[in-house]
N, C-alpha and C positions, 0 to 999 in steps of 0.2 A: 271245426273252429280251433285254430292254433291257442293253445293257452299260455300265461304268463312262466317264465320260468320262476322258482321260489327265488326270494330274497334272502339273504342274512340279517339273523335276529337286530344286530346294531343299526344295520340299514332300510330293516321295519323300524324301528324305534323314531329313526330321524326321519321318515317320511311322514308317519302318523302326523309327528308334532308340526310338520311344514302344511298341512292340512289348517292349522288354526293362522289364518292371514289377516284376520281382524276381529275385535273384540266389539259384543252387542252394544249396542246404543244404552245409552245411561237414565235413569232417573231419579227423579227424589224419594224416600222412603221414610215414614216413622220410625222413630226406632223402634219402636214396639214390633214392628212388622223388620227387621233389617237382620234381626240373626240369622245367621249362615249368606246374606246376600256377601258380594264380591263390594271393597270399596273404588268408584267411581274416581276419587281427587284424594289428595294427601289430606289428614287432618293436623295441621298445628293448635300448638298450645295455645288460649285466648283469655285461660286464667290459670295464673301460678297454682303450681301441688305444690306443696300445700300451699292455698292464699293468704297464709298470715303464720307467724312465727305460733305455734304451738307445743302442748305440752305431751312427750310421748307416754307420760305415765303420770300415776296419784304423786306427787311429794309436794317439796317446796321449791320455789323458784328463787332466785336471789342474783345479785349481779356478783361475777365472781371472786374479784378484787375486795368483794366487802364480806365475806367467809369470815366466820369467826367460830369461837368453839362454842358459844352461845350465842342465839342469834332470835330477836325478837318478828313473833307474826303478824302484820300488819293490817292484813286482811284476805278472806281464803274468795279465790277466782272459780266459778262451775263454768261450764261448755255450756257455749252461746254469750256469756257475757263479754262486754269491750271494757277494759279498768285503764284510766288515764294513768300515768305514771307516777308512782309516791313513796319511792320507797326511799328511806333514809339510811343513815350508816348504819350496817349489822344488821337491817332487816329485811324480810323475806314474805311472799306470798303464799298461802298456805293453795293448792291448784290440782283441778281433778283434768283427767284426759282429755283430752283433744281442745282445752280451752288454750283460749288467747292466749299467749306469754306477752307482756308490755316491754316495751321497749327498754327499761331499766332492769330486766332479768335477763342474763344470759344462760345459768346452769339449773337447773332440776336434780334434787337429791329425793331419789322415794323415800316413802313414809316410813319403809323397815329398815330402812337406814339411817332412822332418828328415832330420837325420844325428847317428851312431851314434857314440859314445864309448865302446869295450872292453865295450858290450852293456849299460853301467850306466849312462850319461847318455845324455841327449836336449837336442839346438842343435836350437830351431826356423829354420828358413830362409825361411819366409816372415809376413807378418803376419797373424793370426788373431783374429777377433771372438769377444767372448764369445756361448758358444750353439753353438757352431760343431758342425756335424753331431752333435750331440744330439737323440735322440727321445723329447719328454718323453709321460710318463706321462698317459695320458689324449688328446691332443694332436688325435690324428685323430677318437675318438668319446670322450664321458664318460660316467660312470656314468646311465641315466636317458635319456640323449639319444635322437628318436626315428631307428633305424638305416632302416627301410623300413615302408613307407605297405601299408596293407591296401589290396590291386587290384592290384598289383603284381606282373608275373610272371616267377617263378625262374627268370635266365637262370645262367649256367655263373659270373657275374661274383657275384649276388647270394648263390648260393651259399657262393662263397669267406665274406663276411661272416655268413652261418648258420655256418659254421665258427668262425669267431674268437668264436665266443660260446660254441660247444661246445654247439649245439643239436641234439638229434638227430631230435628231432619237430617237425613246424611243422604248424598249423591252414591248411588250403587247404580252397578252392568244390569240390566235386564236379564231376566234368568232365563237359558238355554229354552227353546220350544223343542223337544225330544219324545220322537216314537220308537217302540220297539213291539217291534212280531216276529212270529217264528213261519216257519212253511215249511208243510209236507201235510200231505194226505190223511197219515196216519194221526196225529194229533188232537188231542181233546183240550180245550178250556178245562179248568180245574173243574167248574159246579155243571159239566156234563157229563153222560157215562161213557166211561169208555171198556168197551169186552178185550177179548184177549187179543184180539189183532189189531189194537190199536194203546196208544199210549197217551198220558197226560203232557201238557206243555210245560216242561220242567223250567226250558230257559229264559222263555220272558221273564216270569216272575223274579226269576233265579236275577239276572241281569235289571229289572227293574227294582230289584232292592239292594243289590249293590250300585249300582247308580245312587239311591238316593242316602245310600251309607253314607256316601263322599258327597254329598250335598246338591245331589239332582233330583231333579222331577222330572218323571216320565210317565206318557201315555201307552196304555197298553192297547195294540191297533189288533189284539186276533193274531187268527192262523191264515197265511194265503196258501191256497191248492199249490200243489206241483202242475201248474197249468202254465206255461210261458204267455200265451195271449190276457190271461188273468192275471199273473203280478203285474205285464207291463200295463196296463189299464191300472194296477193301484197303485203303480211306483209315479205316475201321471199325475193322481191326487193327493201326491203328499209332499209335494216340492216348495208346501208354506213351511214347513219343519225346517231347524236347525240343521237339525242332526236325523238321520233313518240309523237303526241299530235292528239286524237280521242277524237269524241263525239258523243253519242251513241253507240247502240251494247252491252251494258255493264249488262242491268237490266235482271230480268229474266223475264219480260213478251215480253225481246228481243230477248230470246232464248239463250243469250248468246257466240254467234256465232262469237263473236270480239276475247274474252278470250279463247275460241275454234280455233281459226285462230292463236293466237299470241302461245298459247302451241305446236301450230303443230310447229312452227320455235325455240323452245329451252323457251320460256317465262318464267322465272317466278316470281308473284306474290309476291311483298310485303304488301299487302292488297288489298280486293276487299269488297268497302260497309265500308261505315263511320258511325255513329251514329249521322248524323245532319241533317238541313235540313234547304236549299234544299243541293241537289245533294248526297242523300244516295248513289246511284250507280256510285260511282269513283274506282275507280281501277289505282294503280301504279305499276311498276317493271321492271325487266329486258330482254330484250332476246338479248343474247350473250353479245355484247357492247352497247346495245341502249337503253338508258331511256324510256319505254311505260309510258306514262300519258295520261288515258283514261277518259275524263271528263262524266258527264251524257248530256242526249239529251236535253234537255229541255235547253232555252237561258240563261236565267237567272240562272239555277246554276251552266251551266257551264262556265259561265262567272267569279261568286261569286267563284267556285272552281279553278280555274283555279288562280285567283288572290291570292287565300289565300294558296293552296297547289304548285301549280306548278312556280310561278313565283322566290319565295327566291329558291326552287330547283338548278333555271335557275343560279340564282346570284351566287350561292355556288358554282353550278359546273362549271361556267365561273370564278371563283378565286377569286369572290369579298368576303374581309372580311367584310360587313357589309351587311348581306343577310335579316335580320330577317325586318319586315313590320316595320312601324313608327307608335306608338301610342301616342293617343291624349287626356287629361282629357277634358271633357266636362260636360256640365250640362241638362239632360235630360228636356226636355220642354214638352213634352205631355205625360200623363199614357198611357203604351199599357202592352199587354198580350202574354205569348204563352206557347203552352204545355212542361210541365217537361219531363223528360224521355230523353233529346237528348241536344245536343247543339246547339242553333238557330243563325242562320248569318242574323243580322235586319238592311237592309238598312235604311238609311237615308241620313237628310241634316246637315252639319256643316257651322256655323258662328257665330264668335266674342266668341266662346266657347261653344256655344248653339247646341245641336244636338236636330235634330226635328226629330221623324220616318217616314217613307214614309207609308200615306194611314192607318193610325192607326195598321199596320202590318199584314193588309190582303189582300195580294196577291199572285199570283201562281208564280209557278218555270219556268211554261214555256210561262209568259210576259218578256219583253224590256222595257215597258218604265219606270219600277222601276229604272233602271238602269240609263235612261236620266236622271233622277229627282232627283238621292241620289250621294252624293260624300262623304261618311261616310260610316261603316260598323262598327257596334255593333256584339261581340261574346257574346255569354251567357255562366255560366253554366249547366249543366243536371241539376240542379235542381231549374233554374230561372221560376219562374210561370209570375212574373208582373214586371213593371219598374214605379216607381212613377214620377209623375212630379216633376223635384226639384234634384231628382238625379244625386248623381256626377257618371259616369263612364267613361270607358275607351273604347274608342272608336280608329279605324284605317283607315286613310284617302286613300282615293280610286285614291286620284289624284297621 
């Protein structure tokens, strides 16, 4: 069976994302229930930030044409009261935070910027602009203005402003229906035992919690044999999924027996085999409705692949407009090396700017604890040989 030739890294990148051709059907949510959902529609403003001129701190209120170097208190305003307008020449409302300012104050002087005459006058002591910790009305959003963009997803922050609208439903995407198993013979489930000639399922897990780092849920489907008539019979019953996420199966010293199972159900391929390393043996595409993203076996790249190809996937095809990774400029700290011809994924550590690489950049695809140790991820070019100490690059944080 003729296999795919590898792709270059930028031209897996742009295949992956041409994979998400349409965004899941939408519905209504509480908010209670809406953190981390994707927003569905834009939200405009439907009540003024603030909805009434308020007071940004403890002082006095006064309108500011009528400032005087003594100036009589007329009467003191608390937060929740509404005071009709009264004030007369030279005097002032004595006003605690966030209360109403009436329409005949325009400036706020705090309280430590005055002193007190028998509780009935107010001497400013220092000079004060007109405006002065005043929150006017409308100021931070106005009526109409757009608050937040459809794609958008509810973090704890966007929240807060579904609040100040007094929104109790918000329209969101339906959240991704997503499997992930791994396959091969050898492999144990965690709470079974495994002897010496077999090993634990590091990367479901491994991959079903980075998924849900970035805001997925995933089911965990098991181990399928290294049986070609056995995955295609389970690749059959899972074509209600969004998304299949597999690891292993893929290389060809695996027979290739994944890609052999996923063509018996309609599959096909928008690349199989990248030009990097680790995780040359990745494999994306389609069969029927269902995203296949087949990572390689080994922990660590498919951990590294998974984060760098399949997760902006996830974000694009859940609706969110801002899918692409976050990049960092840093300042390389240590020389390391590695072979041209490809493009290399170089963990490391980041802080205060500084990226350090993990283990001078010698370690394998199929260890874990590079992975405890690096929250940074260096891409190269095909034709990066070394990285000097002192180097500025661009590095993409793992957190």
């Amino acid at each position: 069976m003729a296999k795919q030739s590898s792709i270059d890294f930028l031209s897996a990148v742009e295949k992956s994302l041409s994979l998400a051709t349409q965004t899941p059907h939408s519905e209504w949510v509480s908010i209670f229930q809406a953190l981390g959902r994707t927003l569905a529609h834009d939200i405009t403003c439907q009540k003024n930030l603030p909805s009434y001129n308020n007071a940004a701190l403890d002082g006095f209120a006064f309108r500011f044409e009528s400032l005087s170097e003594k100036m009589r208190i007329k009467r003191t305003i608390l937060a929740g009261e509404v005071v009709s307008e009264c004030l007369g020449e030279h005097e002032c409302y004595k006003i605690m935070t966030g209360a109403k300012v009436p329409d005949d104050a325009d400036t706020i002087i705090p309280f430590e910027e005055c002193s007190l005459e028998d509780d009935t006058w107010m001497k400013p002591r220092a000079k004060v602009v007109k405006g002065n910790a005043l929150r006017q009305k409308g100021e931070e959003a106005a009526l109409g203005s757009l608050l937040l963009k459809k794609g958008t997803v509810l973090t704890s922050r966007e929240m807060a402003v579904l609040a100040s609208q007094g929104i109790s439903m918000v329209l969101t995407y339906k959240q991704l229906n997503i499997a992930v198993f791994s396959t091969g013979n050898e492999l144990k489930a965690p709470w079974e035992r495994a002897n010496e000639d077999e090993i634990y399922d590091i990367n479901a897990l491994s991959l079903i919690s980075l998924l849900e780092e970035h805001g997925f849920k995933a089911s965990y489907c098991g181990v399928i044999p290294d049986n070609l008539r056995t995955a295609t019979r389970y690749f059959a019953a899972m074509k209600h999924y969004d998304v299949l996420v597999t690891s292993g199966g893929v290389s060809m010293g695996e027979a290739d027996f994944v890609e052999r199972a996923l063509k018996a159900n309609g599959f096909e391929a928008v690349f199989n085999g990248i030009n990097i390393k680790p995780g040359k043996p990745t494999m994306m595409g389609i069969m029927d409705h269902t995203i296949i993203a087949s990572m390689p076996g080994n922990p660590l790249a498919a951990y590294v692949n998974a984060f760098v190809f399949l997760i902006p996937l996830l974000k694009k095809l859940q609706g969110q407009t801002n899918f692409y990774h976050t990049r960092l400029t840093a300042i390389n700290k240590t020389s390391f090396t590695m072979k041209s011809g490809r493009v290399n994924f170089v963990l490391g550590y980041h802080n205060d700017g500084v990226f350090e690489v993990y283990g001078n950049n010698k370690y394998g695809s199929g260890m874990v604890r590079p992975l405890q140790n690096a929250n940074a991820l260096w891409i190269s070019d095909e034709t990066d040989l070394h990285v000097n100490a002192g180097d500025t690059i661009r590095i993409t944080s793992l957190l």
